[in-house]
N, CA, C and O atoms as a GROMACS GRO file, in nm:
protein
  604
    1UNK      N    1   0.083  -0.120   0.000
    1UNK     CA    2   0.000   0.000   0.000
    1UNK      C    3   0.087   0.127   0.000
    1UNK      O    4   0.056   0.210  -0.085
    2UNK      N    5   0.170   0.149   0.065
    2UNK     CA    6   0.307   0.268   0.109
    2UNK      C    7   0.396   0.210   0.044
    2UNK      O    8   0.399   0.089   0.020
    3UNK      N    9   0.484   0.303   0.008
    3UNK     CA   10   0.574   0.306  -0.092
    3UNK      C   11   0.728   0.255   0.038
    3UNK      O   12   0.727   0.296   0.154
    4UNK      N   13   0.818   0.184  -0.007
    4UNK     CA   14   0.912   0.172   0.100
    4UNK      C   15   0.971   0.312   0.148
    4UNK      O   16   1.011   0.325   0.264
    5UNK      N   17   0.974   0.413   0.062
    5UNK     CA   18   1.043   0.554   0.110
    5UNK      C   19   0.906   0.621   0.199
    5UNK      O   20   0.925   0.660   0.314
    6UNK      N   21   0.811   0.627   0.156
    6UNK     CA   22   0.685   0.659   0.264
    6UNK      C   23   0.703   0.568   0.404
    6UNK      O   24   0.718   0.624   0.513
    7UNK      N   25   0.701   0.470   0.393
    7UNK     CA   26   0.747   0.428   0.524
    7UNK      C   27   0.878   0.468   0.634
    7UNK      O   28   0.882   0.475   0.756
    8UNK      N   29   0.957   0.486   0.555
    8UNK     CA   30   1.107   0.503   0.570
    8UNK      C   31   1.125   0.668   0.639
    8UNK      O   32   1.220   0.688   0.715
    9UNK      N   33   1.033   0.778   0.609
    9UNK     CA   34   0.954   0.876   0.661
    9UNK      C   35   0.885   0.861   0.769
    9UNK      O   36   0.938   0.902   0.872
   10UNK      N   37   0.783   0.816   0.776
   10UNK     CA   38   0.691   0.762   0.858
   10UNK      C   39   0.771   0.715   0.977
   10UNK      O   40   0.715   0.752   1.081
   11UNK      N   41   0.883   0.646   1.000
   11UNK     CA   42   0.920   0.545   1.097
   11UNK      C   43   1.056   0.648   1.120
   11UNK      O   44   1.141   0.653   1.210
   12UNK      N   45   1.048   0.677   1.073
   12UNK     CA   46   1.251   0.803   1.086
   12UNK      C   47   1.184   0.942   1.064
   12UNK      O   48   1.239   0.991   0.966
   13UNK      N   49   1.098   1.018   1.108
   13UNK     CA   50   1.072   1.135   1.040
   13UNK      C   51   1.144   1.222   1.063
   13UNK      O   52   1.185   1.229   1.178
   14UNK      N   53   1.195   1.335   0.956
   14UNK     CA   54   1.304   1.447   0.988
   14UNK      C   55   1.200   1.549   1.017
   14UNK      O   56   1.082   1.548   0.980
   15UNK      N   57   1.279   1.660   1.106
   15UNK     CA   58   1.238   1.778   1.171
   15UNK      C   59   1.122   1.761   1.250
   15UNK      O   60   1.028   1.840   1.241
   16UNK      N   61   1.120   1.651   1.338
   16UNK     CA   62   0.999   1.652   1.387
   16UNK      C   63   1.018   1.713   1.504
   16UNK      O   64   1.112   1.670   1.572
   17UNK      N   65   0.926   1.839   1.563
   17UNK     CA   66   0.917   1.885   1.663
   17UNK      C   67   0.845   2.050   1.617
   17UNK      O   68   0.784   2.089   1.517
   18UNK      N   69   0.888   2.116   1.747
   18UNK     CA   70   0.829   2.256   1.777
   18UNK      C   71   0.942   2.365   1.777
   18UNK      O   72   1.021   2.375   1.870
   19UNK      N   73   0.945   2.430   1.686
   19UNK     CA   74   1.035   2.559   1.700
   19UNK      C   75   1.017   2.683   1.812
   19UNK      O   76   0.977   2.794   1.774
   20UNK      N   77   1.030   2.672   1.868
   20UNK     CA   78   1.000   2.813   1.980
   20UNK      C   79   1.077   2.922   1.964
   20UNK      O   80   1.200   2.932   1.953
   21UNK      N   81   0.955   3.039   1.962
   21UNK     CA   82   0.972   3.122   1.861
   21UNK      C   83   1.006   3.164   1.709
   21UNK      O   84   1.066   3.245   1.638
   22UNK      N   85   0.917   3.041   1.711
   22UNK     CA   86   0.892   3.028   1.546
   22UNK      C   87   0.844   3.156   1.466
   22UNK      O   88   0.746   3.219   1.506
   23UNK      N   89   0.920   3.196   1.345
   23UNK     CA   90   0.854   3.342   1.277
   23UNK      C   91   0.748   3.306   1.226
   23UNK      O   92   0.658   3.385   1.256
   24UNK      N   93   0.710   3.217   1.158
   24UNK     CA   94   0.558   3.169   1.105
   24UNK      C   95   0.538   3.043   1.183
   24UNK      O   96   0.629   2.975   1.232
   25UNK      N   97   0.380   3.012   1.191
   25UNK     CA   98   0.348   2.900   1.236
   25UNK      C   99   0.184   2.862   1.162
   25UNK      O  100   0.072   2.909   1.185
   26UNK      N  101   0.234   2.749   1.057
   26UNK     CA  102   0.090   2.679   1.012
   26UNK      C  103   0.036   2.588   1.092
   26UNK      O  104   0.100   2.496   1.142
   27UNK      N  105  -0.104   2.613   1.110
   27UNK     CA  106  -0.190   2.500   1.126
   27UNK      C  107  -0.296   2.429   1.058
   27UNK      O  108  -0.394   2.496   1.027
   28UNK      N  109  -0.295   2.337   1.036
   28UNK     CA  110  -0.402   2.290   0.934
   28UNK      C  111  -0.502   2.170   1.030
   28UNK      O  112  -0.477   2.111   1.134
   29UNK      N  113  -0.628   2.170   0.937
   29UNK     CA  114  -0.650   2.016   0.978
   29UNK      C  115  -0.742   1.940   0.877
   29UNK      O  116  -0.776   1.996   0.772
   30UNK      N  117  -0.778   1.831   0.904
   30UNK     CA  118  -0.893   1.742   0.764
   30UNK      C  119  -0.985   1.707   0.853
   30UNK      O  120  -0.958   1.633   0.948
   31UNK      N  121  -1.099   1.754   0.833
   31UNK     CA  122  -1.250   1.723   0.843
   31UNK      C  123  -1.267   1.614   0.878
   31UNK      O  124  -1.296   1.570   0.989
   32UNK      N  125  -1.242   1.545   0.746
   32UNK     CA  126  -1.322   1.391   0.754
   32UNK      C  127  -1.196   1.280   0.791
   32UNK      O  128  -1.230   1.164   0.810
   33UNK      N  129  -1.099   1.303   0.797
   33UNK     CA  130  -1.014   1.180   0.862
   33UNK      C  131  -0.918   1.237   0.992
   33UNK      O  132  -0.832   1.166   1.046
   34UNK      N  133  -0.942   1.354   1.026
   34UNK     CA  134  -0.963   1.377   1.204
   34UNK      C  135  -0.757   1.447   1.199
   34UNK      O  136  -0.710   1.491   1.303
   35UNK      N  137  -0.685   1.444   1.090
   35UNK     CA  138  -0.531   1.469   1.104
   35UNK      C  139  -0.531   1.617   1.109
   35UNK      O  140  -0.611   1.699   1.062
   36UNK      N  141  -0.391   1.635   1.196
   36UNK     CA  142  -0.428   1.771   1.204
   36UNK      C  143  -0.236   1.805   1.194
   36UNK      O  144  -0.161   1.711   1.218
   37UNK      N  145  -0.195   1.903   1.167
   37UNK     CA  146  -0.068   1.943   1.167
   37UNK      C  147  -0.036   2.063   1.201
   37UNK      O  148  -0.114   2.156   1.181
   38UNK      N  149   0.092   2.082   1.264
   38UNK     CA  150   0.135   2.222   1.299
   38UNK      C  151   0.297   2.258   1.256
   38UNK      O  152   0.392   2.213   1.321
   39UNK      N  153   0.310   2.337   1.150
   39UNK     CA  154   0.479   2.368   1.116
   39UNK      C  155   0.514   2.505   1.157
   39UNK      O  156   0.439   2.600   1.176
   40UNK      N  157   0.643   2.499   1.167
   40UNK     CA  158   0.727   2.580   1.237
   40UNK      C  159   0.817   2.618   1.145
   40UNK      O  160   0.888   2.524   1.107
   41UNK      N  161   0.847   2.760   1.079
   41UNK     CA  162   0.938   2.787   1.023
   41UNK      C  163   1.036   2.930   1.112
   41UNK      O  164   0.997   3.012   1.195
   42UNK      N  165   1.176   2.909   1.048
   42UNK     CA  166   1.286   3.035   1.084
   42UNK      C  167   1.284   3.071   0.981
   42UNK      O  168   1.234   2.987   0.906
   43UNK      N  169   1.330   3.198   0.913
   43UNK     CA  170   1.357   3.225   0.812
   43UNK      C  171   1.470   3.367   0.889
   43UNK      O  172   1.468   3.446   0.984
   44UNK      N  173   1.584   3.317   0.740
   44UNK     CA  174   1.680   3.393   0.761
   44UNK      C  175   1.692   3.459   0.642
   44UNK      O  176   1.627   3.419   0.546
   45UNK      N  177   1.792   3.591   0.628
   45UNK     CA  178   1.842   3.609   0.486
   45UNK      C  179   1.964   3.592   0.477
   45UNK      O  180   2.068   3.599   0.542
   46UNK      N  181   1.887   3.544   0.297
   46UNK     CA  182   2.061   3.460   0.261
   46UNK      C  183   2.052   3.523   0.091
   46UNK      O  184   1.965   3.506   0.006
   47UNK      N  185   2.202   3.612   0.085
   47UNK     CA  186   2.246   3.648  -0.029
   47UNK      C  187   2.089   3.721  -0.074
   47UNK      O  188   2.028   3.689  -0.176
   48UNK      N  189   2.040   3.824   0.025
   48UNK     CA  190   1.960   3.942  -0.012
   48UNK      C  191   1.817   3.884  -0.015
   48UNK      O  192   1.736   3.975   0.005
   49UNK      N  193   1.748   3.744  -0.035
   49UNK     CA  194   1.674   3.654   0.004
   49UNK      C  195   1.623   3.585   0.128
   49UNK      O  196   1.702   3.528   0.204
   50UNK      N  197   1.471   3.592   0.155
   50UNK     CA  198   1.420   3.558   0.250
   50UNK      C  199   1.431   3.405   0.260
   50UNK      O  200   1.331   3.366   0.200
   51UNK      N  201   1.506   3.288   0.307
   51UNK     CA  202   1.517   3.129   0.290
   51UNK      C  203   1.493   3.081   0.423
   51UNK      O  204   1.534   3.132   0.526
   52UNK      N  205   1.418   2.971   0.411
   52UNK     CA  206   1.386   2.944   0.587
   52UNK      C  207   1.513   2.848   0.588
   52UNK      O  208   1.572   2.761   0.524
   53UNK      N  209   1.514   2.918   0.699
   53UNK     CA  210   1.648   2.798   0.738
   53UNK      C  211   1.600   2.670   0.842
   53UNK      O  212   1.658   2.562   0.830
   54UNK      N  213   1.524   2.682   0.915
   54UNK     CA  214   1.439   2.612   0.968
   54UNK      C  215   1.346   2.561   0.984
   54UNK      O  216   1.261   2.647   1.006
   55UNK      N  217   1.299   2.455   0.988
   55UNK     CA  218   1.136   2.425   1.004
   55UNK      C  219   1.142   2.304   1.064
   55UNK      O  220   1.234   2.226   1.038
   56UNK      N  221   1.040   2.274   1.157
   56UNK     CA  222   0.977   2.184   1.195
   56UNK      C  223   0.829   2.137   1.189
   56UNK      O  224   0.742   2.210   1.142
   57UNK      N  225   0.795   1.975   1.254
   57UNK     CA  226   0.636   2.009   1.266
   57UNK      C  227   0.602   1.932   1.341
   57UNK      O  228   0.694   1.866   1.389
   58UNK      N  229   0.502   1.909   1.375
   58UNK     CA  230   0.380   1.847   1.472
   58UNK      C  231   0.276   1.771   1.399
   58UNK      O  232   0.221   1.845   1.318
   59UNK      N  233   0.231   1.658   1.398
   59UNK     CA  234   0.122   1.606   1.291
   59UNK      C  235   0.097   1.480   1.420
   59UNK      O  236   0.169   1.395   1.472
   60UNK      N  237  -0.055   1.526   1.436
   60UNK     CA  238  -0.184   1.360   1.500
   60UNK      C  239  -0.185   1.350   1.341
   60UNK      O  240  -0.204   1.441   1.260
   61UNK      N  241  -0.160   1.217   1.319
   61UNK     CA  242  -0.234   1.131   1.177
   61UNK      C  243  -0.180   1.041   1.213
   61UNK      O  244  -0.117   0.990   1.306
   62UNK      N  245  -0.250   1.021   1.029
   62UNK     CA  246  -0.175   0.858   1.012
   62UNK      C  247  -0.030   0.828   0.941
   62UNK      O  248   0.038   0.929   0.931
   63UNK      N  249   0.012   0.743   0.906
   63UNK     CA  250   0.142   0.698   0.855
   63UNK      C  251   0.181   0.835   0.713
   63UNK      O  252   0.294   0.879   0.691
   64UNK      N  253   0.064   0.874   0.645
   64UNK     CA  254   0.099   0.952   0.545
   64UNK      C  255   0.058   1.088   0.601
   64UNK      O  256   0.061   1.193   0.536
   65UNK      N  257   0.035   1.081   0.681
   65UNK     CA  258   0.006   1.234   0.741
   65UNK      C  259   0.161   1.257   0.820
   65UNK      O  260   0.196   1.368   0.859
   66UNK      N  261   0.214   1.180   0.830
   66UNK     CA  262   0.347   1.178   0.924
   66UNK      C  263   0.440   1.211   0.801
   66UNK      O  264   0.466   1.324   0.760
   67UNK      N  265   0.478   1.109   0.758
   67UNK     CA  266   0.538   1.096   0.581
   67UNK      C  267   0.587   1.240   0.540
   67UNK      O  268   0.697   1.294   0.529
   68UNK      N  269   0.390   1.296   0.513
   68UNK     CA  270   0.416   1.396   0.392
   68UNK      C  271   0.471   1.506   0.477
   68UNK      O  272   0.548   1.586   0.424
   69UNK      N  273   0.438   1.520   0.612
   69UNK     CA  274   0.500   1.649   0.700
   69UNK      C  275   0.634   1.641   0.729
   69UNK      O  276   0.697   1.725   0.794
   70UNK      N  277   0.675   1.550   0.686
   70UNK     CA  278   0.835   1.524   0.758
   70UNK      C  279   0.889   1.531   0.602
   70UNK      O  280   1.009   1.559   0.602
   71UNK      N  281   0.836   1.513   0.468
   71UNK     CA  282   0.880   1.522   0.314
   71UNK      C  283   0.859   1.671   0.287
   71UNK      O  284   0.950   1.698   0.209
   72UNK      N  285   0.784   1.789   0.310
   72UNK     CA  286   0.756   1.904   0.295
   72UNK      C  287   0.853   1.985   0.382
   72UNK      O  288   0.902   2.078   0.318
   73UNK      N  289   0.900   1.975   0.525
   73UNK     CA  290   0.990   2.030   0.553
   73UNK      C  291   1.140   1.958   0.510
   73UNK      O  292   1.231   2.041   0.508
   74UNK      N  293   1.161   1.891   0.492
   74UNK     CA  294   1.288   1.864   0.360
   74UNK      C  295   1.287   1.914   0.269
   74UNK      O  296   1.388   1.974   0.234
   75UNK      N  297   1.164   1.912   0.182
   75UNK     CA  298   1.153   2.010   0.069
   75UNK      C  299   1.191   2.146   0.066
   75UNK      O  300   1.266   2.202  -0.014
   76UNK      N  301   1.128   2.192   0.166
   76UNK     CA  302   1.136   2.340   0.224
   76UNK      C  303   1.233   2.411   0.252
   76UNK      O  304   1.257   2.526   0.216
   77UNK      N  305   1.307   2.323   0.335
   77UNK     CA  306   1.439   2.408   0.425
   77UNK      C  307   1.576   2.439   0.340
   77UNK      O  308   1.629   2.362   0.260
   78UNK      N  309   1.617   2.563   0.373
   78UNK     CA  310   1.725   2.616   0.265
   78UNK      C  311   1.646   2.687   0.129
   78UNK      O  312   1.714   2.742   0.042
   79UNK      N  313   1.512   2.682   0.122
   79UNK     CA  314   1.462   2.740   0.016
   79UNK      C  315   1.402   2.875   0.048
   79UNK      O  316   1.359   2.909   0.158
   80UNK      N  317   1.405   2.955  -0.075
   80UNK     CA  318   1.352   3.108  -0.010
   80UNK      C  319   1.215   3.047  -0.028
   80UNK      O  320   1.173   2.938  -0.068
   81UNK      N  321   1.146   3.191   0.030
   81UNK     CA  322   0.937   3.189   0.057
   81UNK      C  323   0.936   3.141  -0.083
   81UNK      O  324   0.909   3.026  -0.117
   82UNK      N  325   0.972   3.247  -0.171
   82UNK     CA  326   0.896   3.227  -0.326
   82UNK      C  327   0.935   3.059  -0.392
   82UNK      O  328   0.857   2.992  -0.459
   83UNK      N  329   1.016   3.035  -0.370
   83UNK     CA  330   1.009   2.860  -0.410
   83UNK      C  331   0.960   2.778  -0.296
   83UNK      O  332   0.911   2.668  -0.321
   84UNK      N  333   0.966   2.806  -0.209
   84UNK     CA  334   0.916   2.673  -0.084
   84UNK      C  335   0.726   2.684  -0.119
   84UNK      O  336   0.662   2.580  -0.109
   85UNK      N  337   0.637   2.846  -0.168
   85UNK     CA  338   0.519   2.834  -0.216
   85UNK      C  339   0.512   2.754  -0.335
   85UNK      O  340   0.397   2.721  -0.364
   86UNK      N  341   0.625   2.704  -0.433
   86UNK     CA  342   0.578   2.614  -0.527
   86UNK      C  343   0.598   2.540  -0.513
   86UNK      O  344   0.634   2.492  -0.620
   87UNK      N  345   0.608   2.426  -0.386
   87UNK     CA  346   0.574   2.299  -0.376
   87UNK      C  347   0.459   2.232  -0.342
   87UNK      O  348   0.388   2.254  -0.244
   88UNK      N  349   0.444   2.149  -0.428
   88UNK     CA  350   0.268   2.094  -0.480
   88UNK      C  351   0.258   1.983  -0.414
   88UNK      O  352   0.365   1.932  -0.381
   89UNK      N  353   0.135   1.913  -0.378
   89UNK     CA  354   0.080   1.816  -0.298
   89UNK      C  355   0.144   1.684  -0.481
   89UNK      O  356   0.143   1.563  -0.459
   90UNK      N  357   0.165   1.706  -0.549
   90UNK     CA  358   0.204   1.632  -0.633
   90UNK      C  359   0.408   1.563  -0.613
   90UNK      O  360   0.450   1.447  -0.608
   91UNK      N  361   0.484   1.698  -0.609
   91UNK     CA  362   0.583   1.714  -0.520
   91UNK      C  363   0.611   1.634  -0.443
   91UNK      O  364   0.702   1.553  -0.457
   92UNK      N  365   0.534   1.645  -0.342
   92UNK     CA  366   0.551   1.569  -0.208
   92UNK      C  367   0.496   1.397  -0.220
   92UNK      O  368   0.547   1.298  -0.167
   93UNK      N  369   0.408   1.403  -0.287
   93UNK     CA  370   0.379   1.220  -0.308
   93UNK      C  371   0.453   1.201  -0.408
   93UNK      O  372   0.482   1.081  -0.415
   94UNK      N  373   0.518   1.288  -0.526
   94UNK     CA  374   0.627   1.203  -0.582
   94UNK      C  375   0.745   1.159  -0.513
   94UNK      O  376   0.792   1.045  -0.515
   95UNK      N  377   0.794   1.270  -0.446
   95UNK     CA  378   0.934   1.246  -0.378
   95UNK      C  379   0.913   1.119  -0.280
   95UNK      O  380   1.007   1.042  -0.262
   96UNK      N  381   0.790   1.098  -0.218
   96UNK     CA  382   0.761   0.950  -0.163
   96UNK      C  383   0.736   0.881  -0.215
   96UNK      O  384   0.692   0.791  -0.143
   97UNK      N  385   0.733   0.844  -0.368
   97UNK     CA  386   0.752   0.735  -0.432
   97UNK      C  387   0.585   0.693  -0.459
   97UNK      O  388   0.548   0.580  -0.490
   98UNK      N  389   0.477   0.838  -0.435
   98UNK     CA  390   0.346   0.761  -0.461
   98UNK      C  391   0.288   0.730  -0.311
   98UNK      O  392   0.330   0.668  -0.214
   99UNK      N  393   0.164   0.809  -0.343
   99UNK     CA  394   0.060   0.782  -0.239
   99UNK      C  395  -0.083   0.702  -0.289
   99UNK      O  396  -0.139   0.701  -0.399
  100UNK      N  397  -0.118   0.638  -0.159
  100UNK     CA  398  -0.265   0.570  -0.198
  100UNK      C  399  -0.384   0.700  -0.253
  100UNK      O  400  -0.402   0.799  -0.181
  101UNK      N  401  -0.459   0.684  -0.385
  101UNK     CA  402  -0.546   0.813  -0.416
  101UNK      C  403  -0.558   0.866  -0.265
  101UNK      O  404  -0.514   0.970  -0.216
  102UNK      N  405  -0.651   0.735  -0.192
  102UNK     CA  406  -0.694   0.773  -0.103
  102UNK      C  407  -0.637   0.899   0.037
  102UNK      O  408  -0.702   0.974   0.110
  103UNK      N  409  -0.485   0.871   0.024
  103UNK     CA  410  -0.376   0.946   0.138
  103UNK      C  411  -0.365   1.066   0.034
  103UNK      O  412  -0.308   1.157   0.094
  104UNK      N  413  -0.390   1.099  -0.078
  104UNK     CA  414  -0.376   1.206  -0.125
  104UNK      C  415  -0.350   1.369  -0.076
  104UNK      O  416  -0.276   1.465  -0.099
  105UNK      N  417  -0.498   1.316   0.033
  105UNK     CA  418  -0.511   1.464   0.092
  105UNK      C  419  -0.432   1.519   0.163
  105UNK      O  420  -0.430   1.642   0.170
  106UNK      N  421  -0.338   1.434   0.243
  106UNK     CA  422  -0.205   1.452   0.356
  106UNK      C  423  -0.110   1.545   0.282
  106UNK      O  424  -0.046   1.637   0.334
  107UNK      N  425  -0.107   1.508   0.147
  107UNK     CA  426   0.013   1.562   0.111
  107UNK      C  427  -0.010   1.743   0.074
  107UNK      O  428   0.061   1.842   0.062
  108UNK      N  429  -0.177   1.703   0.065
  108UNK     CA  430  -0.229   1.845   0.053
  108UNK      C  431  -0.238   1.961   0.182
  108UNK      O  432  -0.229   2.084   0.192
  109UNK      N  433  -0.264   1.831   0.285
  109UNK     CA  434  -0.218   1.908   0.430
  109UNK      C  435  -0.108   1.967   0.456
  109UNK      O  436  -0.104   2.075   0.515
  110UNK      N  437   0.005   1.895   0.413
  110UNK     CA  438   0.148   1.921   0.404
  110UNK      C  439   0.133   2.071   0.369
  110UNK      O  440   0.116   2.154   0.459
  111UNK      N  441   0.137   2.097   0.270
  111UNK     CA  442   0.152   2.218   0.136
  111UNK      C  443   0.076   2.314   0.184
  111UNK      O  444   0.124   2.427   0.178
  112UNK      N  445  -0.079   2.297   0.251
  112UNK     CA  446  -0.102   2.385   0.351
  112UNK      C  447  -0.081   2.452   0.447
  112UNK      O  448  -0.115   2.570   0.461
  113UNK      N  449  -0.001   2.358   0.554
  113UNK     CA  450   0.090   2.360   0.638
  113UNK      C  451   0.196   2.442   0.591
  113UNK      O  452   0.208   2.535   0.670
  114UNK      N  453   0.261   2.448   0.517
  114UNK     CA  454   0.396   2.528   0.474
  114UNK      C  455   0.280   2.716   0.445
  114UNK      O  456   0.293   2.830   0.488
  115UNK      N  457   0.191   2.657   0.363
  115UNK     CA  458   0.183   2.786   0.294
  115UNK      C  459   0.098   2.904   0.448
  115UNK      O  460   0.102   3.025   0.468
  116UNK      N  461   0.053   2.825   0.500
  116UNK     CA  462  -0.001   2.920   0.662
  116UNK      C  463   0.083   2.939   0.738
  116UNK      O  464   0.062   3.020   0.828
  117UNK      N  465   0.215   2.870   0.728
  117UNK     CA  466   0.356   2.946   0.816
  117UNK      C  467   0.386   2.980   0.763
  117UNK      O  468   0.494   2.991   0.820
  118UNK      N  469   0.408   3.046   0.635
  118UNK     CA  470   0.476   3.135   0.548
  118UNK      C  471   0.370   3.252   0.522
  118UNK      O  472   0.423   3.356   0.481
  119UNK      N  473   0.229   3.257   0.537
  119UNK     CA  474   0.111   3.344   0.556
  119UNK      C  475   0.178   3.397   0.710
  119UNK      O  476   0.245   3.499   0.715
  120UNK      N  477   0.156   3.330   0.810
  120UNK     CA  478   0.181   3.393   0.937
  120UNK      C  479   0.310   3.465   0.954
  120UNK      O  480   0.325   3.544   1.048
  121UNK      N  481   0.412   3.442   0.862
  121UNK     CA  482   0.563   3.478   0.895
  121UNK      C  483   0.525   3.660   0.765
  121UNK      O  484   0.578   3.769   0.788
  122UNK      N  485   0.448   3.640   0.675
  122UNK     CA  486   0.461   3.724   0.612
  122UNK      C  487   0.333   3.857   0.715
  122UNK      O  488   0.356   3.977   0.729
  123UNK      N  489   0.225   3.793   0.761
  123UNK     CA  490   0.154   3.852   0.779
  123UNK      C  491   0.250   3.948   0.954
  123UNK      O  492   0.248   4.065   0.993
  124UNK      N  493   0.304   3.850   0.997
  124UNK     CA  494   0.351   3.909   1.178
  124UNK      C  495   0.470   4.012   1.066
  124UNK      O  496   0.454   4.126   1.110
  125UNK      N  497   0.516   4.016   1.014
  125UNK     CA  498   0.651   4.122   0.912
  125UNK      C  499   0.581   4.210   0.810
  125UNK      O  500   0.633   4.238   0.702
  126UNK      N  501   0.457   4.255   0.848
  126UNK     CA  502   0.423   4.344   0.809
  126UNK      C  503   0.466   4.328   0.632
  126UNK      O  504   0.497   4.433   0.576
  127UNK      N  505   0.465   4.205   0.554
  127UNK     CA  506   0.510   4.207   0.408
  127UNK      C  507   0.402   4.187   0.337
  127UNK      O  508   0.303   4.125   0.375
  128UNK      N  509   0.416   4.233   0.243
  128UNK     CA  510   0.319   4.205   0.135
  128UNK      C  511   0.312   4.046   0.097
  128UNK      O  512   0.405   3.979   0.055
  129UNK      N  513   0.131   3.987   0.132
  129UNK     CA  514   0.088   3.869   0.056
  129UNK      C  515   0.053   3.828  -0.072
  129UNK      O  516  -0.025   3.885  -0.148
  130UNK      N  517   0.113   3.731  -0.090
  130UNK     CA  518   0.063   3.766  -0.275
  130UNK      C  519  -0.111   3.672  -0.258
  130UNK      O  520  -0.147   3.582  -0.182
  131UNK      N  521  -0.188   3.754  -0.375
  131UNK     CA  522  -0.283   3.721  -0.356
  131UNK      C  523  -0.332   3.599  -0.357
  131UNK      O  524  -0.432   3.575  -0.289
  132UNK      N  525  -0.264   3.490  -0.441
  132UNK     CA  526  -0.352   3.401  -0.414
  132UNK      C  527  -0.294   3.295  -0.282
  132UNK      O  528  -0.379   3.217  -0.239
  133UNK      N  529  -0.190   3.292  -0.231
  133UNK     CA  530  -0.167   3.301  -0.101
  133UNK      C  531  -0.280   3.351  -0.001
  133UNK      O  532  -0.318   3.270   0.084
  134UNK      N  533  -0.329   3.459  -0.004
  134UNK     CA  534  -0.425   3.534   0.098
  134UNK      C  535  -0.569   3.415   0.073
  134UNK      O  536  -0.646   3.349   0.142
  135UNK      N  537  -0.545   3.441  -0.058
  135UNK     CA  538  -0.697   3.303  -0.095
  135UNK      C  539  -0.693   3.173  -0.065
  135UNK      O  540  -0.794   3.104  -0.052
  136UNK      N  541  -0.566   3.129  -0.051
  136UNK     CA  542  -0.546   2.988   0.074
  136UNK      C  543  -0.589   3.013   0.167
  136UNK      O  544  -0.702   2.974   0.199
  137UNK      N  545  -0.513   3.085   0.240
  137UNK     CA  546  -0.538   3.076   0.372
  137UNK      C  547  -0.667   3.104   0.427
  137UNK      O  548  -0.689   3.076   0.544
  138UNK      N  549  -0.770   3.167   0.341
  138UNK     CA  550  -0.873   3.202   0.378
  138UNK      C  551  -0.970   3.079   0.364
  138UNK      O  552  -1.074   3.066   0.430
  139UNK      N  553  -0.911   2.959   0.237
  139UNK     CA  554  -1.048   2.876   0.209
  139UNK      C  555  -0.898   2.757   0.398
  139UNK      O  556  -0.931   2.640   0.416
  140UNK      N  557  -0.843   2.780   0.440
  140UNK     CA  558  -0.697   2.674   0.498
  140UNK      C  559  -0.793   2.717   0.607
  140UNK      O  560  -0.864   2.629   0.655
  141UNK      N  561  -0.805   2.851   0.656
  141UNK     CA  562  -0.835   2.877   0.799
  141UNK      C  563  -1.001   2.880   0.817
  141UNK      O  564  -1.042   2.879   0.933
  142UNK      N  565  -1.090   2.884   0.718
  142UNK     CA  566  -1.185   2.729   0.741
  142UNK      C  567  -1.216   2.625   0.761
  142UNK      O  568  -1.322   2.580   0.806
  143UNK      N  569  -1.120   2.574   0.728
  143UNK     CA  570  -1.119   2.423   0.709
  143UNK      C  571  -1.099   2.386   0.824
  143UNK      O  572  -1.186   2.323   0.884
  144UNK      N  573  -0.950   2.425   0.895
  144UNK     CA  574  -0.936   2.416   1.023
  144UNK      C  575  -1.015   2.456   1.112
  144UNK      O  576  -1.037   2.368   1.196
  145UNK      N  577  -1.091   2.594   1.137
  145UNK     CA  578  -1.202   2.610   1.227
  145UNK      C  579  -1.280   2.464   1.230
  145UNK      O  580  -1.275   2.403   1.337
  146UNK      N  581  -1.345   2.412   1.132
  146UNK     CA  582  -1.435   2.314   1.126
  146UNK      C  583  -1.364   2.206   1.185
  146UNK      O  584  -1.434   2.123   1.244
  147UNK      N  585  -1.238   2.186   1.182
  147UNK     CA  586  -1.196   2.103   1.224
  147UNK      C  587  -1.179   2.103   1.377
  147UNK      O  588  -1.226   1.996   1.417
  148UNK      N  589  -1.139   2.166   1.469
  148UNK     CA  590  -1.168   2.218   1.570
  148UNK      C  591  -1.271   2.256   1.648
  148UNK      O  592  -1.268   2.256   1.771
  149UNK      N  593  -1.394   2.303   1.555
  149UNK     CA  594  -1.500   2.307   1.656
  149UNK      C  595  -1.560   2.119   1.607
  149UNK      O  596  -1.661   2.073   1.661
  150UNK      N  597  -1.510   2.068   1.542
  150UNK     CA  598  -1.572   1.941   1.540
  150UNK      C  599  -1.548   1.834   1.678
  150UNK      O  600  -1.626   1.744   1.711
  151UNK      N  601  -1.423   1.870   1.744
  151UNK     CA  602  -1.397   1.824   1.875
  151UNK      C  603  -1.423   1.870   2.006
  151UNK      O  604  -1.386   1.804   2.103
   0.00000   0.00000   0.00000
């Protein structure tokens, strides 16, 4: 069902934890299969560029909810804002070698997760959001309410 590198994630995950005093912090969650995630980014400048140099995260799920959060901050780290926003829920289940349709959505959690700590890091720095960024987070920080008042 899991790909041996999805597992290999899953059972070894990198950056797992809580940054304190984190400059951005995403939270996401999924409705209907109860996972919920929290990432942690630093961002430093490097060579006149905003690049997080840090990130971590937090994820209740399942095996691909673990996976894709621990594959998105690998993706991420060392990359400035403007490339770490073009990593796609496609991205992240390729670099794991393929997800079940069904685990699909994790990887979409993932990518959420990045893009609401990079919303919160832009929004606490007073920087300009690009718009369709602002339009994530607005359909992201629904989703999560619902998810939260569902418990």
């Amino acid at each position: 069902m899991y790909s041996e590198k999805t597992m290999k994630y899953f059972k070894n995950p990198k950056n797992m934890g809580k940054i304190k005093n984190a400059d951005g912090v995403g939270k996401v969650g999924n409705i209907v299969c109860g996972d919920v995630m929290h990432l942690y980014i630093k961002v430093s400048k490097k060579s006149g560029k905003e690049v997080i140099s840090d990130i971590k995260f937090e994820t209740f799920g399942c095996v691909a909810a673990i996976a894709t959060s621990s594959m998105v901050t690998e993706l991420a780290k060392g990359k400035s804002i403007e490339d770490a926003l073009k990593i796609t829920k496609l991205t992240i289940a390729d670099e794991l070698g393929g997800l079940p349709p069904v685990k699909l959505h994790c990887s979409v959690l993932a990518v959420d997760a990045l893009a609401e700590a990079i919303h919160d890091y832009l929004t606490k720095n007073k920087k300009p959001i690009p718009e369709n960024l602002e339009k994530e987070h607005i359909r992201i920080k629904k989703e999560y309410e619902n998810v939260c008042n569902r418990h």
